[in-house]
GUBADO-494150 format. One record per residue (C-alpha): chain; y negated, z, x negated. Coordinates in nm, 4 decimals, padded with zeros to 6 digits. Layout:
  ch     north        up      east
   A         Y         Z         X
...
//
This chain:
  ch     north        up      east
   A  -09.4368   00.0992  -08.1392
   A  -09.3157   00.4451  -08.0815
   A  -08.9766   00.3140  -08.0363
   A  -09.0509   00.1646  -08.3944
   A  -09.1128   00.4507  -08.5669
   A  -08.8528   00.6223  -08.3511
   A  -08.6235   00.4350  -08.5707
   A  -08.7395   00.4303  -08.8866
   A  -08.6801   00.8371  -08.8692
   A  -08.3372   00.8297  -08.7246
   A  -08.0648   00.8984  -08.9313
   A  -07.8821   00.5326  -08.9182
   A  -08.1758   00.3680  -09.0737
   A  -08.2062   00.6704  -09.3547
   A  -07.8290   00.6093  -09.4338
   A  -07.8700   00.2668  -09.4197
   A  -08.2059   00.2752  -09.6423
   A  -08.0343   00.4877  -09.8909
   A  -07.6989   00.2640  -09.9162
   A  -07.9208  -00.0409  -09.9852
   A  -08.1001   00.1374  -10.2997
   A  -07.7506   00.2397  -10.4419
   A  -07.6452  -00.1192  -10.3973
   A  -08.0109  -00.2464  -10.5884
   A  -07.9427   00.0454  -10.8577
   A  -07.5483  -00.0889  -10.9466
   A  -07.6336  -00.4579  -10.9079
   A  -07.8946  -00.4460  -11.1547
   A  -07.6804  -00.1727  -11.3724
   A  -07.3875  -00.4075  -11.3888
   A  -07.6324  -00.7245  -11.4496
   A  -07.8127  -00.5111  -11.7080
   A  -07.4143  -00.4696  -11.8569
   A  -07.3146  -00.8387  -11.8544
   A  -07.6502  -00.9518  -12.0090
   A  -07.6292  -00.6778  -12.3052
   A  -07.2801  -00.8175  -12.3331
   A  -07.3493  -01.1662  -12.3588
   A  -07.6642  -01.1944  -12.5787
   A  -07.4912  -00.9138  -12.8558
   A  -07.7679  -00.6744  -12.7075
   A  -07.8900  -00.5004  -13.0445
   A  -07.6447  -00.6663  -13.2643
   A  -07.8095  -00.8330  -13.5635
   A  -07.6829  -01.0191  -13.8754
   A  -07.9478  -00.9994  -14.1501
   A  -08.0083  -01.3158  -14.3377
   A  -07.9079  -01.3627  -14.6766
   A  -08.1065  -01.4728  -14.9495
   A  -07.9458  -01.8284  -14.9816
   A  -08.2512  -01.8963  -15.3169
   A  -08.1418  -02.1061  -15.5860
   A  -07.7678  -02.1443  -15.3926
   A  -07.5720  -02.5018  -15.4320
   A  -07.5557  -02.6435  -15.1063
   A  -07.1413  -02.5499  -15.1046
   A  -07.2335  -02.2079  -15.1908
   A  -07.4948  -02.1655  -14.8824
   A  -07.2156  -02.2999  -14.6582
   A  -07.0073  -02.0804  -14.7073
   A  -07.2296  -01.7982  -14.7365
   A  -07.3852  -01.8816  -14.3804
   A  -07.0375  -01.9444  -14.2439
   A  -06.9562  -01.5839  -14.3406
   A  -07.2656  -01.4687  -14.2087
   A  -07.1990  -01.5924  -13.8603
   A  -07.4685  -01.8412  -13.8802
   A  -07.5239  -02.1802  -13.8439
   A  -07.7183  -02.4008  -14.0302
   A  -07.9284  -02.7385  -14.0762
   A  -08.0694  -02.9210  -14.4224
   A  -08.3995  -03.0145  -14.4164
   A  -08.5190  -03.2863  -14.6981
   A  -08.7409  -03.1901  -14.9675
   A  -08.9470  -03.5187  -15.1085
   A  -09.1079  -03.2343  -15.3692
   A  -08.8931  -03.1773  -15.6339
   A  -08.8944  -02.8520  -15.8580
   A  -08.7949  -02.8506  -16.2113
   A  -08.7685  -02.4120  -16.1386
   A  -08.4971  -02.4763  -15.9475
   A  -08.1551  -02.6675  -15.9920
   A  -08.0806  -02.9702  -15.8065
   A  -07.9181  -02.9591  -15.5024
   A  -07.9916  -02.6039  -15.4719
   A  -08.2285  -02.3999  -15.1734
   A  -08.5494  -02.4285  -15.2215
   A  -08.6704  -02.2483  -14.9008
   A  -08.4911  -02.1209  -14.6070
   A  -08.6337  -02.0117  -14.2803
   A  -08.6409  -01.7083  -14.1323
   A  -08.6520  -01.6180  -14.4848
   A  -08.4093  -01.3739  -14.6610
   A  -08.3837  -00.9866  -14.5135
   A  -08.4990  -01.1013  -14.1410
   A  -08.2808  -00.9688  -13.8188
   A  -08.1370  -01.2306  -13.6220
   A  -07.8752  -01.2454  -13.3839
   A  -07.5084  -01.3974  -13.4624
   A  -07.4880  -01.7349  -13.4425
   A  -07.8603  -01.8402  -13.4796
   A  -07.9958  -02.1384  -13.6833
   A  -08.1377  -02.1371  -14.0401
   A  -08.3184  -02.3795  -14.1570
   A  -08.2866  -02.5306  -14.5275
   A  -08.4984  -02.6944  -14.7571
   A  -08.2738  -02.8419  -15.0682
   A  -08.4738  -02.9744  -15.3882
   A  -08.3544  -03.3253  -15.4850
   A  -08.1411  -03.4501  -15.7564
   A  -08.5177  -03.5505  -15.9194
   A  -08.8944  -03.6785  -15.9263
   A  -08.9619  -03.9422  -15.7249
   A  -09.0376  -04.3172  -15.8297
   A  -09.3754  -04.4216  -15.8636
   A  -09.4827  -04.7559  -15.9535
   A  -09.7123  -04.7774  -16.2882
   A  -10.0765  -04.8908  -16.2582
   A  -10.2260  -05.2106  -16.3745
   A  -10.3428  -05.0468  -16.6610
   A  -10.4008  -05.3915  -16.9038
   A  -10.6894  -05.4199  -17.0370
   A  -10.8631  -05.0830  -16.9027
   A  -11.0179  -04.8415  -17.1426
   A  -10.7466  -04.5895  -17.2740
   A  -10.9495  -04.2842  -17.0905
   A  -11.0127  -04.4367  -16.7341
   A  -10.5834  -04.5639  -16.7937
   A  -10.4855  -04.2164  -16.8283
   A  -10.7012  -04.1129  -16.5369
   A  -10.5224  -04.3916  -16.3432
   A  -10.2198  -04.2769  -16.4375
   A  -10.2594  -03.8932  -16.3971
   A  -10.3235  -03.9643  -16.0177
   A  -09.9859  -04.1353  -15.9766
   A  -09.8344  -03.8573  -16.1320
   A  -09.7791  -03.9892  -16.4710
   A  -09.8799  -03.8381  -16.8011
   A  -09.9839  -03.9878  -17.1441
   A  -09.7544  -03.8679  -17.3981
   A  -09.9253  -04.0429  -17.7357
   A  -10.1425  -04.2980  -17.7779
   A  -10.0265  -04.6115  -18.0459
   A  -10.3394  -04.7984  -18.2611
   A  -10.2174  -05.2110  -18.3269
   A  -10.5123  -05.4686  -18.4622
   A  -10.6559  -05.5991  -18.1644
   A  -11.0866  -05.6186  -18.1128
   A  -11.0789  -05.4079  -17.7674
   A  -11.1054  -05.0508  -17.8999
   A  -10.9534  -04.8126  -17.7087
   A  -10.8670  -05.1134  -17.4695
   A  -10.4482  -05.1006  -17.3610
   A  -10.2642  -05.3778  -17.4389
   A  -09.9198  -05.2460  -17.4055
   A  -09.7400  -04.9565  -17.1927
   A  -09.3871  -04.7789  -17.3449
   A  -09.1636  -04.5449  -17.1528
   A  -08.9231  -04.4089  -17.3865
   A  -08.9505  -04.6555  -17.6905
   A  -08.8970  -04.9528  -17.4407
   A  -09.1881  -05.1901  -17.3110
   A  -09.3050  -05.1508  -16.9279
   A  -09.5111  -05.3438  -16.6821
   A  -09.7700  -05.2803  -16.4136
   A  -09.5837  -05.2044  -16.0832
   A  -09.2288  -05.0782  -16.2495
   A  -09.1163  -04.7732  -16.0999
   A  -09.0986  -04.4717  -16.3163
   A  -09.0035  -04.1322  -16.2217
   A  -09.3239  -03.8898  -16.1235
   A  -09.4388  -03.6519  -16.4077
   A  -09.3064  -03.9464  -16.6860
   A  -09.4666  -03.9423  -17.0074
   A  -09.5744  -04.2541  -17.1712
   A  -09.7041  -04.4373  -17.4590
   A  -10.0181  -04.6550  -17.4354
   A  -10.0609  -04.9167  -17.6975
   A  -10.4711  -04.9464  -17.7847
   A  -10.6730  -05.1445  -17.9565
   A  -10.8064  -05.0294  -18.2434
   A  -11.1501  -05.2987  -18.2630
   A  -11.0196  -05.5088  -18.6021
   A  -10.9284  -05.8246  -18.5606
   A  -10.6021  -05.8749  -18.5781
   A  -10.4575  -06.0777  -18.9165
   A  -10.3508  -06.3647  -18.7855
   A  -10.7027  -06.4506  -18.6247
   A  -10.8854  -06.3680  -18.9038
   A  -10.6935  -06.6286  -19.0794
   A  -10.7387  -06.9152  -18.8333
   A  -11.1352  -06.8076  -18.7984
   A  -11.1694  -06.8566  -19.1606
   A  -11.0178  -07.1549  -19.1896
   A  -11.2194  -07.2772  -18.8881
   A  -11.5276  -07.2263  -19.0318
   A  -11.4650  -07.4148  -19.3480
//
């Protein structure tokens, strides 16, 4: 034991103590060096603000930026916005990111989606439109013709033409719903008449 600590005082193992902390102290200097010069150590590209870009203007934008990018589809359109164009982007606009990172792109479609109209036929004209609000479809006006259900639909129009339960029509559509009005309509009253003569 004496012998021991003998040695740890002698002057080899001091030399050879100290030459194994300079060695620690460069090795992790010069690591320290080639990880700040791999990962662009505190050099940042701040992200655009790609909102409301086409899709041709954000690559080229993020291509200057020393970026890369990915498009993410958007089933939601926005009228606010043009088609094609960014909707969202993520990290949003402003943010500090290193060259070379990802962005991520949400792109509103060309427009509303389909959805199919409700069998509306013979339902009252207010619980129709409250079938049809909760596809996503609007009334527009609503058309009187002689028929005894009052306020009954007989008919559905989407832009002047006739449409059936179950054709697709694009969300936020506005349509016309042809009602009854509760007289009977002319040609009826002519073959009741004669019936009950």
């Amino acid at each position: 034991m004496k012998n021991f600590l003998n040695f740890l005082k002698s002057k080899t193992f001091l030399i050879q103590l100290g030459l194994a902390i300079v060695a620690v102290i460069v090795l992790v200097f010069l690591a320290m060096q080639w990880l700040k010069g791999t990962t662009n150590h505190g050099e940042f590209v701040e992200v655009p603000d790609f909102s409301k870009m086409s899709v041709s203007e954000m690559r080229k934008t993020v291509e200057e930026a020393g970026l890369r990018y990915q498009v993410l589809d958007s089933s939601n359109y926005n009228p606010d916005y043009p088609r094609f164009s960014i909707l969202d982007q993520n990290p949003p606009a402003g943010n500090k990111v290193k060259a070379n990172r990802k962005i991520y792109f949400t792109v509103n479609p060309s427009g509303y989606k389909k959805v199919s109209v409700p069998d509306i036929i013979q339902v009252t004209q207010r619980n129709a439109a409250s079938m049809l609000r909760a596809v996503g479809l609007d009334v527009e006006r609503v058309t009187y013709i002689d028929e005894l259900g009052k306020d009954m639909v007989y008919n559905i129009k989407f832009k002047g033409k006739y449409v059936k339960p179950g054709d697709k029509l694009p969300k936020t559509s506005k349509i016309e719903l042809i009602c009854g009005n509760g007289t009977i309509p002319g040609s009826a009253k002519v073959k009741a008449e004669s019936d009950s003569e």
